[in-house]
N, C-alpha and C positions, 0 to 999 in steps of 0.2 A: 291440680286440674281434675281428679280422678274424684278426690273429695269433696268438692264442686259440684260435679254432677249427679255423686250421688244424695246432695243434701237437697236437690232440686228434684230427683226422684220423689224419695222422702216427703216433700212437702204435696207433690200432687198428689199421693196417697194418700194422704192426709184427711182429703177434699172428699172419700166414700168412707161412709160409716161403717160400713160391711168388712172394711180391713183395717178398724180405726188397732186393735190391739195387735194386730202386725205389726202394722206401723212403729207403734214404742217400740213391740219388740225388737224393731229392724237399728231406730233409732237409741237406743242401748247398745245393741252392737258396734254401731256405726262409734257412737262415745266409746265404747273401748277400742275400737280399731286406732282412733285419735290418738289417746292415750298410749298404744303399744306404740305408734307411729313414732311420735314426743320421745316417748323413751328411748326407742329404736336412734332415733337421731341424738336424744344426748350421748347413749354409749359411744354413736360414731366418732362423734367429737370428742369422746374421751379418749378413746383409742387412737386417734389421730393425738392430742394432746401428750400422750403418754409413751405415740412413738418417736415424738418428736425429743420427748425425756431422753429415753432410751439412747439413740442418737446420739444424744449430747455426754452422754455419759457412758456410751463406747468411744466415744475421743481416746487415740491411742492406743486403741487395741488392734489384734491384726486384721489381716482380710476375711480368714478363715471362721473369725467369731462373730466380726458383724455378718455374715453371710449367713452364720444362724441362728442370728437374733432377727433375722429378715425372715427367716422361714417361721419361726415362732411367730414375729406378730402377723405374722399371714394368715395361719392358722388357727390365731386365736381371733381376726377378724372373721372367719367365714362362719359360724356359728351365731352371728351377733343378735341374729334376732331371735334367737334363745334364751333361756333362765338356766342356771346352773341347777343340777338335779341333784348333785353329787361331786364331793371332793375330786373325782377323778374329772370333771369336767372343767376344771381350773387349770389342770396340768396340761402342756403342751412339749410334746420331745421332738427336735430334729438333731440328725446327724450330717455330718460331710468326709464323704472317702474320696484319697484324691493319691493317685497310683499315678507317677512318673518315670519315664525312659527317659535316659540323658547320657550327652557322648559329651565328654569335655576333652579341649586341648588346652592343657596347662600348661603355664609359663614355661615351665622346664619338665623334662621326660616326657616317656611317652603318652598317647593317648588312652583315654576311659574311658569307659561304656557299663550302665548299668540298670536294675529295674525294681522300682522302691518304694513302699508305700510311702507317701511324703508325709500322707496325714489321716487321721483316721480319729474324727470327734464329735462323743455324742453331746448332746447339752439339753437339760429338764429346765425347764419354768414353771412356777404356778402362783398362780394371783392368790396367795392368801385371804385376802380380804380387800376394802374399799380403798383402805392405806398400806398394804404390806404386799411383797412381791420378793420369790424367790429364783434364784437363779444356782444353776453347778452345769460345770462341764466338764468333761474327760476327754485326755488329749495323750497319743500315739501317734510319735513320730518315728522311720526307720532310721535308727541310724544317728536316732537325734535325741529321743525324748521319750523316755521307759516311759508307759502306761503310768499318767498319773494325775492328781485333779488341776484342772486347767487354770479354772475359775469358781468359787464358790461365795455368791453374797447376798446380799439383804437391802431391799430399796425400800424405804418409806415415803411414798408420793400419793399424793391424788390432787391431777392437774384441774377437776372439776372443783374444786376448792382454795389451791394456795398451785402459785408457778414452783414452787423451792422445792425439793428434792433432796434425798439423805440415801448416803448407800456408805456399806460395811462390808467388810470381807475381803476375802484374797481375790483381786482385779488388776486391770492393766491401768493405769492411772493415765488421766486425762492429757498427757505431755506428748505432743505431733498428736498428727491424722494420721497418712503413710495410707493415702489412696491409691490405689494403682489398679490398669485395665488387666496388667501383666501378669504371669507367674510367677516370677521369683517376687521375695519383700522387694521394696524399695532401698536404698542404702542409708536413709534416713532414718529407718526403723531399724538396722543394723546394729546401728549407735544409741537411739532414745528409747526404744521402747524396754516399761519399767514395769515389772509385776511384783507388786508387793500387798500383803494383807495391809488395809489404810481405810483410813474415815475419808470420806467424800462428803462434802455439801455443794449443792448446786442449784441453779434456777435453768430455765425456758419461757421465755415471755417476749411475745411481740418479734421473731425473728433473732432474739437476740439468747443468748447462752450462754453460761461459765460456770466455773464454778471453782474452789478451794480444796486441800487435801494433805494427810500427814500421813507420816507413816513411820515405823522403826527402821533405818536400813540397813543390807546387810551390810557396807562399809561403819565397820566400828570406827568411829573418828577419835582419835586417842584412848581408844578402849573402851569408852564410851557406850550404855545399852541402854537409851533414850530414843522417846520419839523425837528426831532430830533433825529430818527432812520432811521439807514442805512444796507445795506449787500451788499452780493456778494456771488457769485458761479461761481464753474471753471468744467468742464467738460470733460471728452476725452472720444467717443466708435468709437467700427472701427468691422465692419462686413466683414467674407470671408465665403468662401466658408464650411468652417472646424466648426463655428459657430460666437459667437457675446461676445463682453464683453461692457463695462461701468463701470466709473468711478465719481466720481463726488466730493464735497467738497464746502462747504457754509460755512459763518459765518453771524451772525445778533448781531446787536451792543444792543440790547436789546430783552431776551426771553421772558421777560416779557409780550411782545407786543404781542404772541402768544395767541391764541382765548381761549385753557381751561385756560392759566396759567391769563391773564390780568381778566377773568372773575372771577376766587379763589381768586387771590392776593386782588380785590376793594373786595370781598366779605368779606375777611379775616380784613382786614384792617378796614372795617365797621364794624363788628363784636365787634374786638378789641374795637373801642370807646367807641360802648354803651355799652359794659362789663364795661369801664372805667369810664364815666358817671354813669352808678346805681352802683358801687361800692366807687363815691366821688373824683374821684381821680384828680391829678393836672394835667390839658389836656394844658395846654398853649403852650407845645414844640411839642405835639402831630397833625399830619397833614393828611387827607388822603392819601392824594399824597405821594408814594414813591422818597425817597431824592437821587437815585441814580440808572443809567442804569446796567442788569445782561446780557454781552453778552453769544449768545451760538454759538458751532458749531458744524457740522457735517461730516460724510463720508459716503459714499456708495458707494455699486460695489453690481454689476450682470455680470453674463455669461451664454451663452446657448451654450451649447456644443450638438449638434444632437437632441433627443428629452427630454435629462435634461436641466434646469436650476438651479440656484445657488442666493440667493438673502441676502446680507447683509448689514447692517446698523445701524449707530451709532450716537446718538446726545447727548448731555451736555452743561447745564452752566456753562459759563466759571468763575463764582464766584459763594458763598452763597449768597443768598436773607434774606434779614433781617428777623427777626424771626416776626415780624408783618403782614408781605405780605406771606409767607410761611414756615413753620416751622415746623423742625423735628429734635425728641428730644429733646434738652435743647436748640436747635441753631438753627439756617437759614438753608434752607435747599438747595443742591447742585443738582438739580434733574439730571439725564440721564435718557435714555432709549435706548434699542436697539430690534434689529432683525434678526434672522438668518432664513433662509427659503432653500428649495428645494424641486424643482417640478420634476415632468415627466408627458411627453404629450402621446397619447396613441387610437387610434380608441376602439371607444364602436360601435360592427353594423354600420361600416361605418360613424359615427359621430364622432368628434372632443371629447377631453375628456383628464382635468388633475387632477392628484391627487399630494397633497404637504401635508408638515409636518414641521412646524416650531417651533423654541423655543424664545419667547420671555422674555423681562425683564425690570427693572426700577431700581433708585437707589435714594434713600431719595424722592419717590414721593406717600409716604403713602397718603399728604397731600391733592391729587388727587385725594386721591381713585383710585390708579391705583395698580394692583397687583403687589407685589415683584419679582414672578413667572409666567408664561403663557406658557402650551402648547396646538399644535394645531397640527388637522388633518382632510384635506378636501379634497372633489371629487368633480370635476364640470364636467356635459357634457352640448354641445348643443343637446337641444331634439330634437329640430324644426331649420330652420332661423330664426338665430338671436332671439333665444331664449335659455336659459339656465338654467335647476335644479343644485341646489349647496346644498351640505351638509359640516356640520361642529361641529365640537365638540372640545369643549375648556373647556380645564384645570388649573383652576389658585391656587396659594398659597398666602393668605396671608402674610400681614407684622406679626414679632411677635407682642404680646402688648406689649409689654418693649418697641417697635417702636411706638407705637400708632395702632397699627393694629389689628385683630381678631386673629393670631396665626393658622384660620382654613385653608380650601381648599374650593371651590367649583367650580362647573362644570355647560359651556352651550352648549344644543345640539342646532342648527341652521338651517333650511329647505329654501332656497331661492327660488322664480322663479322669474326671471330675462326677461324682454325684452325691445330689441333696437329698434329704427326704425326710 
């Protein structure tokens, strides 16, 4: 409209000769403002295109990362109708520190009380060029995860040209979502989430999403030091006006390969020997190495219908694991887990603000240490920019003992403050 009326300006000038060399000059202008405008809007759509990549190719990673993949392309939208002047104008850093208090009453003994940095991680981006894009983060956990790099890779895209997508490096591979409004992960993500250095290919086109990936894992499978594990994920969401939904769907040719289960399994499995060893026993067919990949796979879906959403999801191995590497009861055990969730969004004093209640669960993952039962119920507002208090109280059950379990319940209250930048 604005361009409109000023090409109808324009032409009445036109009509005095006394301003005829304004006029071009105004009219040249006007041509480049056109031109920047054009540009201006291709970038947007590239950047909408490219965060739609991004997206798709955080599948499976936690909460903590797409949170700063959300600040990065924030940042690197508010500049748009600029030209890069300078290397340093490519690059975009956000961090997230997130400091929790928490009182647990555990199955058995007494009660805990504690105050801990949960997470503390920076993460750099920079758009190389037209097709290249790099990414690294650093990640500090208390108590969890010595100072080390989180994630470091290499995307070769450019959506204004081809939908496919190429990414390399050490990533959380595209296997579950593990959405949640909550604090703690989801118990889904307990079990599948898998960071390994891996080739990715993938597409984004028309609502739709997937993509393919290999990688070496750390489960040596008869000793084995091949790329030897593989997956995939397919994906559909489509937003209107009415609200949003999401679909999604993975498999990985070995669950094993996933960060708690390959860390229990050698644990387990070591274990086993020297049990076997100080009791004499005949070790000759005995190996560390698992003699055989447990694929798993997944589902999930979300919708946001106005100020609800809806959040579900479901993983399992697609076989038992031998009773060496994981085991529950007298057999191998078949682990799952899932998630159900819903939220509502909601102004506190003119601040952002959601509360959700979810019921979670597991199935033969005593072996974990994961509960048989879990429920939750949390509130998060932003107090400040880009900051946020989170409360949370979780309810688990035990496995019985006849499972190997304690049979009890216990409960954790959770206090977060959260900030981005």
């Amino acid at each position: 409209m604005r361009m409109a009326m000023l090409r109808a300006a324009i032409a009445v000038s036109l009509t005095s000769p006394s301003i005829l060399y304004a006029a071009n000059d105004l009219e040249s202008r006007v041509a480049r403002l056109e031109r920047s405008n054009q540009a201006l809007q291709a970038r947007v759509r590239q950047q909408d295109a490219q965060i739609a990549e991004q997206q798709a190719a955080l599948e499976g990673t936690p909460t903590r990362l797409k949170r700063l993949e959300k600040d990065i392309e924030e940042k690197r939208a508010e500049p748009a109708a600029g030209v890069a002047e300078s290397w340093l104008d490519r690059i975009e850093i956000a961090g997230l520190i997130e400091v929790e208090t928490s009182y647990v009453s555990p199955y058995e003994g007494g009660s805990e009380s504690d105050i801990t940095l949960a997470t503390a991680e920076l993460g750099i981006a920079a758009q190389i060029n037209d097709w290249g894009d790099a990414a690294i983060s650093f990640l500090y956990e208390e108590d969890a995860t010595d100072l080390e790099v989180d994630i470091a890779s290499i995307t070769v895209s450019n959506p204004e040209a081809t939908p496919i997508f190429f990414a390399a490096g050490q990533l959380y591979v595209p296997f579950g979502s593990y959405e949640t409004n909550l604090v703690s992960d989801p118990l889904t993500l307990e079990i599948g989430e898998t960071r390994e250095t891996a080739l990715q290919l993938g597409f984004v086109s028309g609502g739709f999403s997937g993509s393919a990936y290999v990688f070496n894992g750390d489960r040596k499978i008869d000793g084995e030091n091949q790329i030897g594990t593989w997956g995939a994920t397919l994906g559909y969401a489509r937003e209107s006006d009415a609200g949003a939904f999401a679909l999604g769907a993975g498999y990985i040719s070995d669950l094993g390969d996933s960060d708690t289960l390959q860390e229990v399994t050698n644990e387990n499995r070591t274990e086993t020997l020297a049990t076997a060893q100080e009791e004499g026993q005949d070790l000759s067919g005995y190996s560390l190495d698992p003699s055989e990949r447990i694929g798993g796979w997944t589902l999930n879906a979300a919708a946001e219908l106005g100020r609800f959403n809806l959040i579900g999801e479901y993983l399992a191995a697609t076989d038992s694991f031998d009773m060496d590497s994981l085991a529950y009861e007298d057999a191998g055990a078949k682990t799952a887990a899932w998630n159900i969730e819903a939220g509502i969004r909601f102004d506190v004093m003119g601040r952002d603000s959601v509360a959700a209640v979810a019921y979670q669960g597991t199935r033969e993952a005593v072996a974990l240490e994961l509960p048989q039962e879990r429920w939750l119920v949390g509130w998060s507002a932003e107090v400040y920019r880009q900051t946020s208090l989170s409360l949370e109280w979780a309810y688990d059950r035990d496995y019985d003992r006849s499972e190997g379990g304690t049979g009890e319940t216990g409960s954790t209250f959770t206090a977060q403050l959260a900030v981005e930048f």
